[in-house]
C-alpha positions as CSV (number, residue, x, y, z in Angstrom):
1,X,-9.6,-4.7,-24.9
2,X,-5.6,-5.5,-25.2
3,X,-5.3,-2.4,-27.2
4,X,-7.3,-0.3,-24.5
5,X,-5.2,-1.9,-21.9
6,X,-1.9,-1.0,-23.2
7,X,-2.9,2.2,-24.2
8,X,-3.2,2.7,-20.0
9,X,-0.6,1.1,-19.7
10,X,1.7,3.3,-22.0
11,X,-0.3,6.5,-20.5
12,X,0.2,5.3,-16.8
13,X,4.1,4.7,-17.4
14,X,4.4,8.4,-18.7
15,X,2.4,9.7,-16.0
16,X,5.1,8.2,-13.9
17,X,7.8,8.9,-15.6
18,X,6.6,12.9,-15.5
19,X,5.4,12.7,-11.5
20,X,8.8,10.9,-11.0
21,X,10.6,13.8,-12.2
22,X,8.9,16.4,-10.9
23,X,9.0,14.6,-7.7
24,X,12.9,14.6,-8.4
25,X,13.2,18.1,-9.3
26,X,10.4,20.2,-6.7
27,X,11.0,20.7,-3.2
28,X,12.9,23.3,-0.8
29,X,15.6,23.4,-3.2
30,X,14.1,23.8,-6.5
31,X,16.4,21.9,-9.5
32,X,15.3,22.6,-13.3
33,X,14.1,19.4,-15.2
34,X,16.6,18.8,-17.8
35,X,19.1,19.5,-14.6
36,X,17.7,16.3,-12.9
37,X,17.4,14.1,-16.3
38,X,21.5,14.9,-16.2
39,X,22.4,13.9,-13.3
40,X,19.8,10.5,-13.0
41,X,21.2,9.3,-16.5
42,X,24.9,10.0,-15.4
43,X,24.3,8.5,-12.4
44,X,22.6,4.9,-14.4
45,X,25.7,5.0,-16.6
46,X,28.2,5.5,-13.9
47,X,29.5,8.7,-14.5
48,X,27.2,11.0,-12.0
49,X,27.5,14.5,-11.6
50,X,29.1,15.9,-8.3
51,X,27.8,18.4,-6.4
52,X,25.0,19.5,-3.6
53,X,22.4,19.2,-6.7
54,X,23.5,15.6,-7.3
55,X,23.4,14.8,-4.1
56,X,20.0,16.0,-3.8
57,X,18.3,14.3,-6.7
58,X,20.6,11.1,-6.1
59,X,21.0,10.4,-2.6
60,X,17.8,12.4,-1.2
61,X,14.6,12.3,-3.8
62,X,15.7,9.3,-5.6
63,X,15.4,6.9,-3.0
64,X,12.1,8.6,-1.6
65,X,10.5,8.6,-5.2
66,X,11.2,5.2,-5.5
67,X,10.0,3.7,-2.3
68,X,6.8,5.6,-3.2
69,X,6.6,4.0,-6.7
70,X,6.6,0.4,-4.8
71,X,4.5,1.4,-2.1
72,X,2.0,2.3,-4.1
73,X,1.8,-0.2,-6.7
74,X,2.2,-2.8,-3.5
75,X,-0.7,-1.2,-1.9
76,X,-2.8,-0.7,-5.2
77,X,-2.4,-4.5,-6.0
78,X,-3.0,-5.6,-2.6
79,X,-6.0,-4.2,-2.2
80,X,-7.1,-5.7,-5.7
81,X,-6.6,-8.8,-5.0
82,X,-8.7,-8.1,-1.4
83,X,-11.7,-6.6,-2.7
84,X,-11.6,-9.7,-5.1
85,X,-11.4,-12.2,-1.9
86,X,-13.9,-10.7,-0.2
87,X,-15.9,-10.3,-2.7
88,X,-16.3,-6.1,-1.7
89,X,-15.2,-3.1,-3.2
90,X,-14.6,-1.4,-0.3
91,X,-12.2,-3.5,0.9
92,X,-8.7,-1.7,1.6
93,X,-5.7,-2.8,3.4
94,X,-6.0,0.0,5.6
95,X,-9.6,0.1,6.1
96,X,-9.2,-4.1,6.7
97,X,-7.0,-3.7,9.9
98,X,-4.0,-5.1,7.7
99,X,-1.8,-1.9,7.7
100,X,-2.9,-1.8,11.1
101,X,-1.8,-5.4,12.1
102,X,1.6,-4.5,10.1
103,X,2.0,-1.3,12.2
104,X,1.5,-2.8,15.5
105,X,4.0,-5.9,14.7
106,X,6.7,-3.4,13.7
107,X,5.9,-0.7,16.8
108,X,6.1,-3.9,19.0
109,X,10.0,-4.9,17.8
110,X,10.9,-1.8,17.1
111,X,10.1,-0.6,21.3
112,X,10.4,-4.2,23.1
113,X,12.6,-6.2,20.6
114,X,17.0,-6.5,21.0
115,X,18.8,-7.3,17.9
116,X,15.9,-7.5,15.5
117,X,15.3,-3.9,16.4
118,X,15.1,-1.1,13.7
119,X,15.1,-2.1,10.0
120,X,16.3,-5.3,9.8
121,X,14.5,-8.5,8.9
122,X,13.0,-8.5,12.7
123,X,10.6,-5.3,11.7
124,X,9.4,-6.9,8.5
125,X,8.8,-10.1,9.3
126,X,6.5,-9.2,12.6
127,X,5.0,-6.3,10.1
128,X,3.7,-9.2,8.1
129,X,2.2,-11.7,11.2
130,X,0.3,-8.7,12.3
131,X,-0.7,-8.0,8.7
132,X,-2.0,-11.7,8.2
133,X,-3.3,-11.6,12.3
134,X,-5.7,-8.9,11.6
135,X,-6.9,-10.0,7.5
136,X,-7.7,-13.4,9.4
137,X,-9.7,-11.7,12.9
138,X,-12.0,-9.4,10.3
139,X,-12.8,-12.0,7.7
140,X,-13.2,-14.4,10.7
141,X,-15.9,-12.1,12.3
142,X,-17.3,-11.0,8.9
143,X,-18.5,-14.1,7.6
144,X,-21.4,-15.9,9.1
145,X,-23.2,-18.4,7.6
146,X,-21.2,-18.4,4.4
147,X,-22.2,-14.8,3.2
148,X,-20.5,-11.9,4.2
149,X,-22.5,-8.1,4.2
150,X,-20.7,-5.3,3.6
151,X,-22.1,-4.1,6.8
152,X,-20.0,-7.1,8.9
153,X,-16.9,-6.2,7.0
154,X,-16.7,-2.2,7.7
155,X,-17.7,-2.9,11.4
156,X,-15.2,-6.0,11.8
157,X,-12.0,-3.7,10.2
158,X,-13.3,-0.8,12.6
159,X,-13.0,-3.0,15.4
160,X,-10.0,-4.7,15.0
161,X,-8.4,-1.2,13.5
162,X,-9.7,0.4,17.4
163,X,-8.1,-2.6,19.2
164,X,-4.4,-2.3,17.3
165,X,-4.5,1.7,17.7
166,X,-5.1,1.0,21.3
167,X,-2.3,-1.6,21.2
168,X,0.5,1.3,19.4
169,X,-0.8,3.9,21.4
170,X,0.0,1.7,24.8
171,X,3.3,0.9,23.1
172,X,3.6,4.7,22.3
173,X,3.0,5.0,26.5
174,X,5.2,2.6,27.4
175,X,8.3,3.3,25.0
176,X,11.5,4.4,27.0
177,X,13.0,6.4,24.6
178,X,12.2,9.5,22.0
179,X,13.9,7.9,19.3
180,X,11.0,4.9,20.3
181,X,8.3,7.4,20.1
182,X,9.2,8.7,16.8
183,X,9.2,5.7,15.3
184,X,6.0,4.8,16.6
185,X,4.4,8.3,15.6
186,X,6.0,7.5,12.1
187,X,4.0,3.6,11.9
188,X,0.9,5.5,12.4
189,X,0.6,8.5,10.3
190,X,3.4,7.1,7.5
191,X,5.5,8.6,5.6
192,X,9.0,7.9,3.4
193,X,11.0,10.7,4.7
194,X,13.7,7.9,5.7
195,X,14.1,6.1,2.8
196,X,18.0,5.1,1.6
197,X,19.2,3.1,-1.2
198,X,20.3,0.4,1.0
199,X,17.0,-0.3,2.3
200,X,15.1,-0.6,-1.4
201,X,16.1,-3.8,-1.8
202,X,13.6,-5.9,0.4
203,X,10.4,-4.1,0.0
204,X,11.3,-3.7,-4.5
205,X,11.5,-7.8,-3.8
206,X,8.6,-8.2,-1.9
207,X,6.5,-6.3,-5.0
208,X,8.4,-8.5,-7.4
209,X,8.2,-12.0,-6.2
210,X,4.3,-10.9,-4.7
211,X,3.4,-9.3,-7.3
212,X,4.3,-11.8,-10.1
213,X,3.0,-14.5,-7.6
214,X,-0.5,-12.9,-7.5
215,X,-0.6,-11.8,-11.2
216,X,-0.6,-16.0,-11.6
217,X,-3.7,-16.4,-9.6
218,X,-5.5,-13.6,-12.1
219,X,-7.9,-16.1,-13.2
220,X,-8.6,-17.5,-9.4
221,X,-9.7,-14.3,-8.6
222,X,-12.0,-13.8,-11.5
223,X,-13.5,-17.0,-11.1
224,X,-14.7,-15.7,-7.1
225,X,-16.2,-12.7,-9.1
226,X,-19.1,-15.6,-9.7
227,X,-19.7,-16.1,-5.9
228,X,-18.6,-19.1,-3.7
229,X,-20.6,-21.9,-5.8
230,X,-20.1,-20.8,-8.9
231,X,-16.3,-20.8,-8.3
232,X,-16.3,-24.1,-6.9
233,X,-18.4,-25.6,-9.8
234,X,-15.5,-24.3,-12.2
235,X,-12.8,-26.4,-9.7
236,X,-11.8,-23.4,-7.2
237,X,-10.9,-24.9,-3.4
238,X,-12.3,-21.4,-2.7
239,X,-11.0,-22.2,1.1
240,X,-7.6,-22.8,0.5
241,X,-7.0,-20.6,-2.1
242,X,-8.1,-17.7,-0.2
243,X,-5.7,-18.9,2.4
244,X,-3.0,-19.0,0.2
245,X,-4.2,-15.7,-1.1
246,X,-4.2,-14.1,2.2
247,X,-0.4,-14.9,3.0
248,X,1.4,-13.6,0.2
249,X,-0.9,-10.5,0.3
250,X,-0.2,-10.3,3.7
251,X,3.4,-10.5,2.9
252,X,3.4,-8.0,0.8
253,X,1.3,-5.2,2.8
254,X,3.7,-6.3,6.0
255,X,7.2,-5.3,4.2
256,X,5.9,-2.3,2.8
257,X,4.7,-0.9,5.9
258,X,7.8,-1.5,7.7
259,X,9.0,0.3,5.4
260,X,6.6,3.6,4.9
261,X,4.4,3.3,8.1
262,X,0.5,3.0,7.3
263,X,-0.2,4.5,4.3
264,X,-4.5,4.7,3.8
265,X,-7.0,4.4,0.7
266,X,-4.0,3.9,-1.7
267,X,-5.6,0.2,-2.3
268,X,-9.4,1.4,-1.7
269,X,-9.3,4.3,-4.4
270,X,-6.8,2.8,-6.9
271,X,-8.8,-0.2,-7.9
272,X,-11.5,1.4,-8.4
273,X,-10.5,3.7,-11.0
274,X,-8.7,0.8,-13.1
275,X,-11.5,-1.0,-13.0
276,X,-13.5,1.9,-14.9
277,X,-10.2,2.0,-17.3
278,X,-9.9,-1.6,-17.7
279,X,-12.6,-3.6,-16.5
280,X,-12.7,-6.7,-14.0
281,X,-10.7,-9.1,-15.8
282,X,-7.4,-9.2,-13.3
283,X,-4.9,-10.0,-16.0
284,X,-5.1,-6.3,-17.0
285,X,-6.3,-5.0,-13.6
286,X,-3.3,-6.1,-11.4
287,X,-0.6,-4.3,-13.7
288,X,-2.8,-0.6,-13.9
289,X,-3.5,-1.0,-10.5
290,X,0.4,-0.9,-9.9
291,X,1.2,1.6,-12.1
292,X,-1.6,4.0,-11.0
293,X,-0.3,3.3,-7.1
294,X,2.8,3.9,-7.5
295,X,1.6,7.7,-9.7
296,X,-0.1,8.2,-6.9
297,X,1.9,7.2,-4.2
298,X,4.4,9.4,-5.5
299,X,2.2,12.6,-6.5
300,X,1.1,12.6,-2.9
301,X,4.3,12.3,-1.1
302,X,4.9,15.2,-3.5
303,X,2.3,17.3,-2.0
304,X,3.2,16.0,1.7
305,X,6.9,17.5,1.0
306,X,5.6,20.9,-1.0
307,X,2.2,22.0,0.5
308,X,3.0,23.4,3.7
309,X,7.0,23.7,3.2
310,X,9.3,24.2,4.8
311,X,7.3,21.8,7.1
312,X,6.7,18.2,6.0
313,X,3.0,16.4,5.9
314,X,3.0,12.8,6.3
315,X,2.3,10.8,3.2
316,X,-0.8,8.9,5.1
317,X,-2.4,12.7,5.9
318,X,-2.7,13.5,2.4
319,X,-3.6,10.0,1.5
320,X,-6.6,10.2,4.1
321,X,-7.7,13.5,3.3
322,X,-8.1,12.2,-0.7
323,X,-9.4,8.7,-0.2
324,X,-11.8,9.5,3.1
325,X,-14.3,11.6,0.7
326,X,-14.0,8.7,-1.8
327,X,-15.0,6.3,0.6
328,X,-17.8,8.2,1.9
329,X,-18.6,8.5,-1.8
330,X,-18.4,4.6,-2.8
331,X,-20.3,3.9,0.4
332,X,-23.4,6.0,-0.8
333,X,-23.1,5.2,-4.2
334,X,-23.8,1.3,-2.8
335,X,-26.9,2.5,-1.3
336,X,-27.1,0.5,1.8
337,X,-24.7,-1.0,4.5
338,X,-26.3,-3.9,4.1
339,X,-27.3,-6.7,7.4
340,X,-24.9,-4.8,9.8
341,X,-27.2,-6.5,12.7
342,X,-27.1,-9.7,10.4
């Protein structure tokens, strides 16, 4: 199994390093491969090339390929390490309310706040108490009983995903500016058309530190794959490691969506198809799930820039139009939405 893993590993990382570059080199201005490689290493070693192409690749696609990167592997392990807690599949961070939650936070500092407006710590920080508002309401209204269907869980994210698009879209109504309504347009339908290098910094730490954080509760989160009593007759305080769980999670999925907007189904569809590479074991799921995020985080925002060009798509359009199908697809594949009045 460690020699399958790394061999996914070593084919996800190439994958990336290809989608990175063609993500580098496509676009209304179309720069030749070995052109880019040029220009990115001179730019690592300090000597980068001058001129519009460099400041294309550099100051333009570089930063928007790499906010994809994290956002996807954020998304892709966040959703792991949800569908583990929950004990469901088809649990997503968008499909949860969480994205949601993170949207709303941000729309609501970004329109009503003063100095912690715009990108600052302000956005990120009500990003995530949204993000951890909303996990907490649908697992809340999900459980009953000490089981939890997956019928509860789809019907609980609906509900609290209708109640925060209500929320922005009142926001939206009651924003006094355009620039305000942009930005609320962008938190819904997401996208990284404003990424800069000076704003990589805080959501590339928030992967980091969450990331390493949840890769240490790996065997946690294989011990709930045995249900509730099982865990706890192996020594899991299921209840406050869930808890615990749930805030750096939350943590994550809240700086990432200040920073991209709500991106859906990266951290449904992901998971999935690392666990048919890898297995269930989370030591080896987490890291494929990351790399195959952020590969696919960044082929789509390649096809949001390129499809209809010179137009833009947003990231979360082509994200939705992928992973809605695959939903629809899991969900029959379970072959039941099971106690939805129970």
């Amino acid at each position: 199994m460690r020699l399958r893993t790394g061999a996914v590993l070593a084919g996800l990382a190439a994958a990336l390093a290809v989608s990175a570059t063609a993500g580098l080199a496509l676009g209304p201005v179309r720069i030749a491969p070995d052109r880019v490689l040029d220009i990115v290493l001179g730019g690592l070693t300090g000597d980068r090339p001058v001129g519009a192409f460099a400041s294309i690749v550099w100051d333009v696609r570089m930063p928007r390929v790499l906010l994809g990167a994290v956002v996807g592997a954020g998304l892709a392990v966040a959703g792991t390490v949800l569908q583990a807690l929950v004990r469901n599949q088809l649990a997503d961070p968008f499909l949860l309310g969480a994205s949601s939650g993170a949207s709303a936070g941000a729309v609501l500092v970004i329109v009503f706040g003063t100095a912690a407006a715009g990108f600052g710590l302000g956005v990120p920080l009500a990003a995530f108490l949204g993000s951890l508002i909303a996990l907490v309401a649908v697992y809340a209204m999900a459980r009953r009983g000490g089981t939890m269907t997956t019928g509860r869980l789809i019907l609980a994210g609906v509900a609290v995903q209708y109640v925060l698009s209500a929320l922005t879209s009142l926001v939206l109504v009651l924003a006094a500016h355009p620039d305000q309504v942009r930005s609320v347009l962008f938190w819904t339908l997401g996208g990284l058309g404003g990424a800069r290098w000076d704003e990589l910094a805080v959501p590339a730490l928030a992967l980091t530190v969450g990331g390493a954080l949840l890769l240490t509760l790996a065997r946690p989160l294989d011990l709930l794959l045995a249900g509730e009593e099982g865990a706890h007759t192996l020594g899991l305080d299921t209840g406050r490691f869930r808890a615990a769980a749930f805030v750096v999670t939350s943590l994550v999925i809240g700086v990432l969506v200040a920073c991209s907007g709500a991106i859906g189904f990266v951290g449904l569809m992901v998971p999935q198809a690392a666990r048919m590479a890898v297995g269930a074991g989370h030591r080896a799921l987490l890291p494929v799930a990351a790399l195959g995020g952020a590969v696919f985080l960044v082929l789509a925002d390649l096809v949001a820039r390129t499809a209809a060009a010179p137009e833009e798509i947003p990231v979360g359009v082509v994200t939705a139009l992928v992973g809605g199908p695959c939903f629809l697809w899991m969900l029959r594949r379970s072959g039941r939405i099971e106690g939805v009045t129970g």
